[in-house]
N, C-alpha and C positions, 0 to 999 in steps of 0.2 A: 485811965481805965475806961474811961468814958469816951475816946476817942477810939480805943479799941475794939469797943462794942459797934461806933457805927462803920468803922472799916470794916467789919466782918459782916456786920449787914449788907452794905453797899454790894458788894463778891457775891453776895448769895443773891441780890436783887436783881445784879447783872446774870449771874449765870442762867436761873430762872426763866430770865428774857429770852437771852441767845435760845435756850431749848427751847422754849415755847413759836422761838420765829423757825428754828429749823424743822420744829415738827409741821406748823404752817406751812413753810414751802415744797415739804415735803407731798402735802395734803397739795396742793395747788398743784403741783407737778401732775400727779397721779397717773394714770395709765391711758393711753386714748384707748377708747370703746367704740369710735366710730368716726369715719372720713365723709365729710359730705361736700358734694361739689356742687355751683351754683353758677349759672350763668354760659355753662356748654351750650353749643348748637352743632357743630360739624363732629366734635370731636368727644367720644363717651365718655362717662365717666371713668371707667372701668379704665379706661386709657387715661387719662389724666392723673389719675390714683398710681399707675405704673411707672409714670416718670419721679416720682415724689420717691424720696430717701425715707419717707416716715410711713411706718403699716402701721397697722391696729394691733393691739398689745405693745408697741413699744412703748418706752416713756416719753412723755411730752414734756423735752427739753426745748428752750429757745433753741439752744443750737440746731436738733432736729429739724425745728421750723423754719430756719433760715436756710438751711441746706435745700429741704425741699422747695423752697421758693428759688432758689439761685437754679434749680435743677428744673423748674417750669418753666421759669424765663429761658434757657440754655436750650429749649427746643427751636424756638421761634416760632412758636403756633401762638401765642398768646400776645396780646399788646399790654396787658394789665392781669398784673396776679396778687391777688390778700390773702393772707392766710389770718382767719381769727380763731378764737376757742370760747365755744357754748361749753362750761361744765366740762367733761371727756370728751366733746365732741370736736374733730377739727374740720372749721367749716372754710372750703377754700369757693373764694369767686375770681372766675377769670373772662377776661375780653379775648374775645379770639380777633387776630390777625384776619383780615379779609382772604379772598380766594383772589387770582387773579385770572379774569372772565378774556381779558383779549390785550395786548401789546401790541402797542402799532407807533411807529414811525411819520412827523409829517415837517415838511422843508427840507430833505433830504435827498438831491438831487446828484451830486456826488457819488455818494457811495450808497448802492443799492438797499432796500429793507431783506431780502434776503442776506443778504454779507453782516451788517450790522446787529441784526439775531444771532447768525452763529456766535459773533462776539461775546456775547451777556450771558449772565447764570439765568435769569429768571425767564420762565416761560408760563405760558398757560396754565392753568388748574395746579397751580403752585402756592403756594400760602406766599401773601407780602409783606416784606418785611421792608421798611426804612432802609436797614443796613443795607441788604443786599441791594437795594436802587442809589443808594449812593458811592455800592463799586460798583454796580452796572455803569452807571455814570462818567464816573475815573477811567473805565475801561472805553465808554465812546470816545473820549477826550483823546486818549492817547491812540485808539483806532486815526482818529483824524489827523493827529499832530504826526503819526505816521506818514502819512498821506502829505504833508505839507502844509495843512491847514490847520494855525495855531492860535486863529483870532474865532474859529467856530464859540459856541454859545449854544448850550445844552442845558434845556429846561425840565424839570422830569413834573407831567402834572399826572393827580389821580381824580378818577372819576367814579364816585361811590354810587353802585347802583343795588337792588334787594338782594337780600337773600347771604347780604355781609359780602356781597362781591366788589370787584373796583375794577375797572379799564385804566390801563397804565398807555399814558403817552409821552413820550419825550420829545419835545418839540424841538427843533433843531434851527439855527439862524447859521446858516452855512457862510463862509467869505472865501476868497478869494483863495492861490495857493500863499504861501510864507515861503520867498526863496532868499536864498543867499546871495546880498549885495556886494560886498566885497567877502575876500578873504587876505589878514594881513599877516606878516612875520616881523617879529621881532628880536633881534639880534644875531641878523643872518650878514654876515661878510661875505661868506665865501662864494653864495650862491646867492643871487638876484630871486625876486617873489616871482617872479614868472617862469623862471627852473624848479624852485618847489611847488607851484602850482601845478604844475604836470606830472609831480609825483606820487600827489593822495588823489582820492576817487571824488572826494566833494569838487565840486567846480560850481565859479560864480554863474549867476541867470544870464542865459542869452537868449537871443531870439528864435535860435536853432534848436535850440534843447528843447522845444515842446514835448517830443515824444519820450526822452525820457527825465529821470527824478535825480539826477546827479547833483542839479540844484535845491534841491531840497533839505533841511537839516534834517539829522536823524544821529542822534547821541554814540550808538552803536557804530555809523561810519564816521563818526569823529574819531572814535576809539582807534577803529581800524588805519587813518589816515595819521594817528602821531605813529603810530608801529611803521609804516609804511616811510614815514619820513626819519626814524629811530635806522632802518634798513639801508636808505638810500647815503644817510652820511654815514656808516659804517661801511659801505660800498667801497667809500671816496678817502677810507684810512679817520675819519675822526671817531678814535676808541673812544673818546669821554664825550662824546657827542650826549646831551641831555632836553627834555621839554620841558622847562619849566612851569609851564601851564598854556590850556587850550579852552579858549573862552568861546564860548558865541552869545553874543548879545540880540536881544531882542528889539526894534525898534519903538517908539510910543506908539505908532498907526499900528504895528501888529502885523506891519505888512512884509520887512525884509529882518534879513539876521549878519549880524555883522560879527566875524569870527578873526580872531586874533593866535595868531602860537607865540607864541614866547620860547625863545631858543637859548642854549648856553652850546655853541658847539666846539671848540675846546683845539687843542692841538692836532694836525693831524701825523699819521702815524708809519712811518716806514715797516717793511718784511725788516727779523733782526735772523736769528737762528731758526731752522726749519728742522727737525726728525721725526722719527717714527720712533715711540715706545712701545715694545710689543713683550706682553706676556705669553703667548702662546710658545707651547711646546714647541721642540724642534720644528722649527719654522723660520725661513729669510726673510726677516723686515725689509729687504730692498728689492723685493717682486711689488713693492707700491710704490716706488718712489716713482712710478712712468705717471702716478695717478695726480702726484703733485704739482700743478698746475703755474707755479710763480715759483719766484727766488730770491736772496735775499736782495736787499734791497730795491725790491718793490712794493712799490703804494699798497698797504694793507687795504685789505677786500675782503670783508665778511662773508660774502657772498659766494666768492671764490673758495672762500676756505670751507663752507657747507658746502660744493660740488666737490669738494678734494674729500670730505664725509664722505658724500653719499657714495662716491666713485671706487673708495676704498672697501666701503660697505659690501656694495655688489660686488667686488672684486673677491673678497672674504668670501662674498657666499657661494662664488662660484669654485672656492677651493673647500666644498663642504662645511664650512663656518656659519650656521643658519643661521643664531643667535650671538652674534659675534655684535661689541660693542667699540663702537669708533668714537672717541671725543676728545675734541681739540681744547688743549689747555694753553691757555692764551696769559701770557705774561708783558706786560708793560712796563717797560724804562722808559718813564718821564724825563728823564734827566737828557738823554740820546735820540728820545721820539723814537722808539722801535718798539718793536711788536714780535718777541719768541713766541715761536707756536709750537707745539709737540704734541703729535696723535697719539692719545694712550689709547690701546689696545690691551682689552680685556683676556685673561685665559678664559678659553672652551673649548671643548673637545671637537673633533670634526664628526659631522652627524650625515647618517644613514636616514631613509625616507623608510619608518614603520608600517604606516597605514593610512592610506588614501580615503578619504567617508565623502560621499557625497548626499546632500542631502537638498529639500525644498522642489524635486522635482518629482511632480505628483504621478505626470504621462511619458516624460520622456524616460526611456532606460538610463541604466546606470551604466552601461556598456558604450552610449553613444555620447557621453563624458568622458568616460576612461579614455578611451582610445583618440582623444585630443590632448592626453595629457603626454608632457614629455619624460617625467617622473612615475614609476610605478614600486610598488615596495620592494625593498633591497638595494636601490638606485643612491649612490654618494648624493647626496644633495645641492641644488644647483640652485642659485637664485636668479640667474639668467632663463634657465629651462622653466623656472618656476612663473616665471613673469609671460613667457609667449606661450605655456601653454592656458593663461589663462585668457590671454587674448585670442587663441585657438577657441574659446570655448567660446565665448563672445562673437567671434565674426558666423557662429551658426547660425548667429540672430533667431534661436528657439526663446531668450531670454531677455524678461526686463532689466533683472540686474544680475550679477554675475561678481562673487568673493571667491578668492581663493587666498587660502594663509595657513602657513607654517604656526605648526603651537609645540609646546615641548613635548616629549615622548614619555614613555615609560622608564626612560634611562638616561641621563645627560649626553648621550651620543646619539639619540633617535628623536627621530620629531611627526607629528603627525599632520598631513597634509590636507584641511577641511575646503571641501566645495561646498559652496551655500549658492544655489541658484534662486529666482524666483520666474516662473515659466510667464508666456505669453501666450497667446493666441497665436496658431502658423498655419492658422487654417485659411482661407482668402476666398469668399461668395463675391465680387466685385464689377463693377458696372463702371463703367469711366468713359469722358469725353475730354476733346481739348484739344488746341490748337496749334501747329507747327506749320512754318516758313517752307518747309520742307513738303510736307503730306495735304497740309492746307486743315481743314476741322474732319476731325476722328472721333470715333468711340470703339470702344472695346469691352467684350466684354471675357472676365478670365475666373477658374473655377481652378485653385491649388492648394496644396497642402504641402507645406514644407517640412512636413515630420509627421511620415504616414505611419500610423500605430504607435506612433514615438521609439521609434526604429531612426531615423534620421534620414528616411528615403525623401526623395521629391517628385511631389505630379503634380501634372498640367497640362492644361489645358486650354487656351487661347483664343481669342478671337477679333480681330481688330480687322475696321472697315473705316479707310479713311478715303478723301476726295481724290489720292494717285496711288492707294494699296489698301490692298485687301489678303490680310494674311490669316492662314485657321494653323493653329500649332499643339502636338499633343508629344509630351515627354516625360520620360519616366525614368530617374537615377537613382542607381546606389552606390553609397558613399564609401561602403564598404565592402564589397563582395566579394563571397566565400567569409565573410568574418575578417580579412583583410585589408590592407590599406591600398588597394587596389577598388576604384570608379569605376562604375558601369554604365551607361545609360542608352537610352532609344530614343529616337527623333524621328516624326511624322510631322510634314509640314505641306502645305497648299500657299504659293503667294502669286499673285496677278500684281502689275507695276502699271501705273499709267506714265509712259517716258515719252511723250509726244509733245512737250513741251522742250524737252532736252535734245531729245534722239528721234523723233516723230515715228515711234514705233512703242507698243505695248509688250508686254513681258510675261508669261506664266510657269511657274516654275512648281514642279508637283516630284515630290522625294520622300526620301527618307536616312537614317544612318545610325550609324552602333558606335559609340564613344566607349573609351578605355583608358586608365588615367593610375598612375602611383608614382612613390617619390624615389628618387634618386637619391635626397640627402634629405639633411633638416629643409633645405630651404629650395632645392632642384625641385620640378617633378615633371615629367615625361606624359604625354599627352598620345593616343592614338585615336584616328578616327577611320568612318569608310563611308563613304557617300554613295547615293544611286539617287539619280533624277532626271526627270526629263522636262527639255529646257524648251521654252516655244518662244519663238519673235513673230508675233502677231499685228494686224491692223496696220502693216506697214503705209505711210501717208505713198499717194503717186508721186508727188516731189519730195519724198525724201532721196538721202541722198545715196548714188547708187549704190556707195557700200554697207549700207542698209539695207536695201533692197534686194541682195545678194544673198543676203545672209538672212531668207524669213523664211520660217517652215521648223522644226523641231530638232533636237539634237539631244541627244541620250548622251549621260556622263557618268562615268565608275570611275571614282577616286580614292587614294588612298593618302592620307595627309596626316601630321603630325606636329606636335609642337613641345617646345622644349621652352620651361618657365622658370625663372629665378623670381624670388619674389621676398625683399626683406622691408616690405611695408607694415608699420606700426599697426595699422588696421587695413582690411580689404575694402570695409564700408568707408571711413570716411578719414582716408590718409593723411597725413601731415609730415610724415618721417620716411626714408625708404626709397628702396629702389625695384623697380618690375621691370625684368629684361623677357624679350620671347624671342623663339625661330620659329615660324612656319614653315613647313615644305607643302606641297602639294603634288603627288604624281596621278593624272590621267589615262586611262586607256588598258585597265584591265576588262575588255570589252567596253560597249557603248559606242559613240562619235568621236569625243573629243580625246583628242592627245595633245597634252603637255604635261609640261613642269612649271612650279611656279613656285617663288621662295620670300619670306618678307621677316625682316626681324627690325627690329625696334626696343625702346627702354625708355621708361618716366620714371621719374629723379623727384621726391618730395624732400624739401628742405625749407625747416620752421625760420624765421626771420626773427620772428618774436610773436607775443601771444594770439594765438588767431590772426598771424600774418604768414601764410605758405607759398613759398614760391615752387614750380612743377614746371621741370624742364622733358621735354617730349622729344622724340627721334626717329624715325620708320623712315627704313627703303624695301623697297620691294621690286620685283622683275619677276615675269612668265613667259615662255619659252615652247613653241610649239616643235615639236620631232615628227619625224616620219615623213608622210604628204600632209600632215594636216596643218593648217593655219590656227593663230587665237580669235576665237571670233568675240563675236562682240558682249554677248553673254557673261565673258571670262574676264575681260579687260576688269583693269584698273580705273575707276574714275574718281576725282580729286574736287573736291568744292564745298561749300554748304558746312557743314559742320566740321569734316576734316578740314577746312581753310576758309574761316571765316573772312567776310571781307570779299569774298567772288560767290557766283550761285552754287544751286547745284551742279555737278560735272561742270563746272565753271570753267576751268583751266586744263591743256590738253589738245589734243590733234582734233580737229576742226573743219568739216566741208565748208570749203569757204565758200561752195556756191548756197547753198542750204542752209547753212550755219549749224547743222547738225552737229552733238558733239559726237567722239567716234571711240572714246577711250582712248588708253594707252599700255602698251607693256611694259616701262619702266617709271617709276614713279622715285621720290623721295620728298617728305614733309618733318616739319619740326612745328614748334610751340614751346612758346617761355610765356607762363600767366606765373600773376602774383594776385593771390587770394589775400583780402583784409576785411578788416573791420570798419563799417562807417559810421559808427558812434552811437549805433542801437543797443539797445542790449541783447547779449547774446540768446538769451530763451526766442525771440522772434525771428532766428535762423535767415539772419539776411547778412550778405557778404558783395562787396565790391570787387571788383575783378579788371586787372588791367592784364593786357594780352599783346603778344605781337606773332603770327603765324606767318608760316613761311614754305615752298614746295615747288615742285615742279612737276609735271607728267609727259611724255612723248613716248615715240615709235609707237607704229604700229604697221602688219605685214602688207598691206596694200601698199603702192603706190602714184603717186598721178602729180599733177600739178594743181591740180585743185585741194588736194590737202595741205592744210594751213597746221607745221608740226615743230614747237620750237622747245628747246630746253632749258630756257630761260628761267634763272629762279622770277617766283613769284613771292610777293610779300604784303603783309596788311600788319594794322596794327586797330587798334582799338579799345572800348571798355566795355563792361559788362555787370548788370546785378543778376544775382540770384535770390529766391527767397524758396527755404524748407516750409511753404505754408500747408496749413491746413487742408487744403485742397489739393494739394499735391505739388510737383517743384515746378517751380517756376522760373525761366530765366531768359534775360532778352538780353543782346547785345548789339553793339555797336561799331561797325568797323570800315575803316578805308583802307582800299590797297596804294601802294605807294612805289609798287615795284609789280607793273602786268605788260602783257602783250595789249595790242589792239583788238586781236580778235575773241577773247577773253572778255564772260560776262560775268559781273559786278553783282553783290549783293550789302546792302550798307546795312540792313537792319535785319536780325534775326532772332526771333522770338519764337519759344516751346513752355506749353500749358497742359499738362496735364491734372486730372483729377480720378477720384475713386471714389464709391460714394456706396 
C-alpha cells in the first residue's frame, strides 16, 4: 500500500514539472515587440529588417531565428550576422561586406584588362564577397587555359581602404603558351598515326603554326576530334568502329600536353541489301533510286549514306514533301560483314505554301523580299525554289544575316514560309586610296546608297583619280520597274586614260546610256543597253606610231548592244559552285562616227575540290568587225594583258609597231584561266586564300597594214601564284607570274599587285 502511495506521488511530481517547464517556455518564447539592428553603415535598417523571415508580433521561435539569419547571410551584403534576444527584443548585429572602390589587373600582358573584365561578375561599387572572387578567379584560369596557357598563376589580393571599402587586385604570373607535344593512337591497324592525324583539328606544335591555336589543348576540340575520327572510320566501312578513351596529359614543367586515343576499331563492313521503304501515299519509291549513290557490295560509307539522306530529302521536297522524314536503318550481319541499309520514309501529305511573313526588316519594304522569292502562297512547295530564293535574298547584300524556313501550316498540307532578316547599313559616305600595277596610286572618292528609301533602287556616284585615270561616274537603277522584273538604269560617266606608256597617246572618253534588263527563265536573263559617247585620242607623242597618229582627233559612237547571261552560281558575291555563261553583241552606227559590230561570249565554271578549295575555269573569245567605209580604230580594239593575262603587261600581247613599240590592239582576241583557290592554314575568319593560276590567250588582226606591224596569233601562256587577303582595309591581292609560252615582241609583267582601302 505503501508503495502505491509513492508511485502516485512520483506521476503527480512529474506531471507538475513538465507543466510548469511548458508554461516556462512558453513564457520564454513570448512575442517579439521589437527588432533592433546594430552595427549598419551602408545598408538601413529598415532594409535589414526586410530580408529577415521574422516581424514584430510574430513568435520568437528558434526556428524563426535561424531562418532569418540563413536569409541575411543569403544576401551577400553582410560578412557576419548574430541574432540575440534582450527580453522581447530581437537584437540583430551585422558586419557589412566591403564596397568594391576599383579592380585592376597587373602581369598581364597576354590577354588585355579590358577582355579579362568582361570575363568576371564583380565590378565597381559592388558589395565583395569571398565567393564571388573565387569564381572570378576559376573564371581567369580557364580564360587562360583557353588561350593555351595552363601553368598561369592567379593571385587575387585585397586592399582595405576607409569608409569599409577595398581595391581588388589579381595579380597575374603569366607563362608561356601549353602546346601539344605529341598526339598518340592506340590500337590503330588499319590506319597509321599520321592518316589519323590529319583527320581531327588538334595538331602537334610546329614552327609554322604561330599564327594559329590548332596546337593548343582545348577539352571542347578533343570532343570534336573523337567525333571527327568516330566519322572517318565509318567513312572506311568499320560499323563497330569505337574510342575507348581520349586522354591528354599534362606535363610536370606545365609546358606541353601529351594526348593519347585509345581505339577498338572492329571489323570492317561491306554494302549487303539496299531499298527504299516508303509510306507515302500513292507514290513510286523508285523516282530515288537515281539518288542512291553505291551498290551492294561496296565498302560501307556512312557518309555516303547521309548524302543518299540528304539527296532524297531534297528530292522529296522538290515533289512537295516539306516535312517529309528520311532515315536510314542500318542492319549489321557480323557473321557476313555486311551492312543492309533501308530508307524509311515517313507518311505526309504533299504541302502547299500558306503564307509567306517576312520579318526583322525595319527600312527595307516587304515588297523588295517578296519579289526574290521563288515561292508565293498557293505555290506546291519546293525545297529547291525554297533554297535559291533565299540566296536571292542574300546576294542583295541589304543584310547581315538572312533565314528563310519552312514551319507547319494551319493544316498538315500547308506550311508557312518565315523570312527573318537582320538589315545593315547600304548606305556608303567613302573616301579610299590604294595601289595597283595597273593605274599606279589612286584615291576615290564615292557617295551610294544601295537601297534608296528601302525600295532596292541604286545611286551613285563616283570619283576616282589615279596616276593613268581619272574617272567621275553617276548611276542610277531600278531593279524593278513598273513593279516588274524588268532593270532599269542610266549611266553618266567622264573617263581620261593616260596610255602613253602603252600606246603613247592619252584617251577621253565623255557619254552616257540606258540599260534594260529581265529574265528569260529561272536562270536566263536578257540584257539591253544604248550607248552615246564621244571618244577623243589626244596628246598624241611625235614618234608615236603612225597609226596612232592617224587616228587623233575625236569620234562620236551610238551603240546598241546586248547581252545574254545564264548564271547557276551558288552566290554572285563569293562563288564556289556554278556556272556563268554570257553573249555580247555590239552594233555601231545608229548615227555618230563609228561603225561596227563586235561580239564576245565566254563562261566561268566554279567547282568546290573540298572545303575552301575552288577551282574556276574561265573561257572568252571575242571579234569586231568594221562595215561600210569605216575602219576599227583604235578606241574600239580589244587589248589583252595586265589582269586579263597575267604574266605579261598591260596591253602586253597583240599587234605591235615594231618601230615604236606601240601596242595597236586587235580585232580578234581569245583568253582562258584555270585558278585553284585554297586554304593555307590560317584560319578562316582572317579571309586569306592562296591561289595557283595558269592563264593563257592570244590577240591579232587589225585593218591596217604595213611591214612594220609585228601581228602574230600565237597562243600566249603564263602560269603562277597568288595570295589574296579580305582585310580590313579593303582586298588585297598580289601575284606572281611567268610566261612560258610569248612572242619576242611581247611585254612581260612578273609581279602584280592591287590595294585598295575605304575608310
Amino acid at each position: 500500500m505503501q508503495n502505491i502511495r509513492k508511485a502516485v506521488f512520483l506521476c503527480l511530481a512529474l506531471a507538475v514539472a513538465v507543466g510548469f517547464s511548458f508554461i516556462q517556455s512558453a513564457s520564454a518564447q513570448g512575442v517579439v515587440r521589437e527588432i533592433r539592428v546594430d552595427g549598419s553603415e551602408r545598408v538601413e535598417p529598415a532594409t535589414v529588417m526586410s530580408y529577415m523571415d521574422l516581424k514584430v508580433g510574430d513568435p520568437m521561435t528558434r526556428e524563426a531565428l535561424d531562418a532569418s539569419l540563413k536569409s541575411l547571410f543569403a544576401t551577400g551584403l553582410f560578412a557576419d550576422v548574430t541574432l540575440s534576444q534582450e527580453g522581447d527584443t530581437v537584437v540583430v548585429n551585422v558586419i557589412e561586406n566591403p564596397v568594391i572602390n576599383e579592380i585592376a589587373f597587373e602581369g598581364n600582358d597576354k590577354i588585355k584588362d579590358d577582355e579579362l573584365l568582361a570575363e568576371i561578375q564583380l565590378r565597381p561599387r559592388q558589395v565583395f564577397t569571398r565567393t564571388k572572387v573565387q569564381s572570378d578567379v576559376s573564371r581567369l584560369y580557364q580564360v587562360y587555359r583557353q588561350n593555351g596557357r595552363f601553368s598561369v598563376n592567379i593571385e587575387p589580393k585585397v586592399i582595405r581602404l576607409d569608409q569599409n571599402r577595398v581595391n581588388l587586385v589579381f595579380e597575374i604570373e603569366e607563362t608561356g603558351v601549353t602546346t601539344i607535344k605529341t598526339i598518340s593512337f592506340v590500337g590503330n591497324e588499319r590506319f597509321d598515326d599520321d592518316r589519323l592525324r590529319s583527320e581531327i583539328s588538334t595538331k602537334e606544335t610546329a614552327w609554322y603554326r604561330f599564327l594559329t591555336s590548332d596546337d593548343r589543348y582545348d577539352p571542347d576540340r578533343l570532343a570534336y576530334d573523337q567525333e571527327q575520327l568516330r566519322r572517318f572510320y565509318l567513312s572506311q566501312g568499320y560499323a563497330d568502329f569505337r574510342i575507348l578513351s581520349a586522354v591528354a596529359e599534362l606535363s610536370k614543367e606545365r609546358e606541353n600536353f601529351f594526348i593519347t586515343f585509345t581505339l577498338e576499331e572492329g571489323e570492317r563492313y561491306k554494302v549487303g541489301k539496299v531499298g527504299v521503304d516508303s509510306k507515302l501515299r500513292n507514290f513510286d519509291a523508285n523516282v530515288l533510286n537515281d539518288q542512291i549513290t553505291f551498290k551492294q557490295g561496296d565498302w560501307y560509307d556512312a557518309d555516303r549514306v547521309q548524302e543518299v539522306v540528304d539527296g532524297m530529302t531534297n528530292e522529296l521536297g522538290d515533289l512537295q514533301y516539306a516535312f517529309v522524314t528520311v532515315r536510314p536503318d542500318i542492319h549489321r550481319n557480323r557473321e557476313s560483314k555486311t551492312v543492309d541499309i533501308s530508307f524509311q520514309i515517313n507518311e505526309t501529305p504533299r504541302v502547299f505554301v500558306e503564307r509567306v511573313n517576312v520579318t526583322g526588316n525595319v527600312r527595307t519594304q516587304d515588297k523588295v523580299l517578296r519579289r526574290e522569292m521563288l515561292l508565293v502562297e498557293g505555290d506546291p512547295f519546293n525545297k529547291s525554289k525554297l533554297a535559291r530564293s533565299e540566296q536571292n535574298i542574300r546576294d542583295l547584300d541589304y543584310f547581315e544575316s538572312v533565314n528563310v524556313e519552312a514551319k507547319p501550316g494551319s493544316a498538315p498540307d500547308k506550311t508557312v514560309v518565315d523570312i527573318d532578316v537582320a538589315e545593315k547599313s547600304t548606305g556608303e559616305l567613302s573616301v579610299g586610296a590604294g595601289f595597283s600595277t595597273s593605274d599606279g596610286p589612286l584615291a576615290d572618292f564615292r557617295i551610294r546608297e544601295r537601297n534608296l528609301l528601302g525600295k532596292g533602287q541604286d545611286l551613285l556616284f563616283s570619283t576616282t583619280i589615279a596616276g593613268k585615270r581619272t574617272e567621275f561616274d553617276v548611276s542610277f537603277t531600278e531593279p524593278h520597274f513598273l513593279d516588274r522584273d524588268l532593270s532599269a538604269g542610266v549611266d553618266i560617266f567622264h573617263i581620261t586614260r593616260d596610255l602613253q606608256d602603252e600606246s603613247s597617246f592619252d584617251q577621253r572618253r565623255t557619254g552616257g546610256g540606258l540599260r534594260f534588263g529581265y529574265p528569260l527563265s529561272e536562270r536566263w536573263r536578257q540584257n539591253w543597253k544604248y550607248r552615246l559617247e564621244n571618244n577623243e585620242i589626244t596628246d598624241v607623242q611625235t614618234d608615236a606610231s603612225r597609226f596612232i597618229r592617224d587616228q587623233e582627233g575625236q569620234r562620236v559612237t551610238s551603240a546598241v548592244g546586248q547581252r545574254v547571261e545564264y548564271d547557276s552560281r551558288d552566290s554572285q558575291m563569293f562563288p564556289t559552285e556554278g556556272l556563268l555563261g554570257w553573249l555580247d553583241t555590239e552594233v555601231a552606227g545608229l548615227g555618230g562616227d563609228a561603225q561596227y559590230v563586235s561580239a564576245k561570249t565566254g563562261a566561268s565554271y566554279f567547282y568546290p575540290l573540298a572545303d575552301r578549295v575552288v577551282v574556276n575555269a574561265l573561257g572568252e573569245i571575242g571579234a569586231i568587225q568594221g562595215y561600210g567605209d569605216s575602219d576599227v580604230e583604235i578606241n574600239e580594239r580589244y587589248f589583252i594583258g595586265g589582269s586579263s593575262l597575267r604574266g605579261f603587261a598591260k596591253a602586253g600581247i597583240g599587234p605591235r609597231d615594231a618601230t615604236t613599240d606601240d601596242a595597236l590592239g586587235g580585232n580578234v582576241f581569245y583568253r582562258g584561266s584555270l585558278e585553284t583557290s585554297f586554304p593555307i592554314g590560317l584560319p578562316e575568319e582572317m579571309g586569306i586564300l592562296g591561289h595557283g593560276f595558269t592563264d593563257f590567250g592570244s590577240l591579232w588582226d587589225i585593218d591596217e597594214t604595213g611591214a612594220d606591224i609585228l601581228d602574230e596569233s600565237s597562243i600566249r601562256a603564263s602560269a603562277g601564284l597568288g595570295l589574296s587577303w579580305r582585310s580590313p582595309f579593303g582586298p588585297i591581292r598580289a601575284d606572281v607570274a611567268l610566261p612560258y609560252l610569248k612572242e619576242d615582241f611581247d611585254e612581260k609583267e612578273v609581279f602584280r599587285f592591287n590595294f585598295g582601302t575605304r575608310f
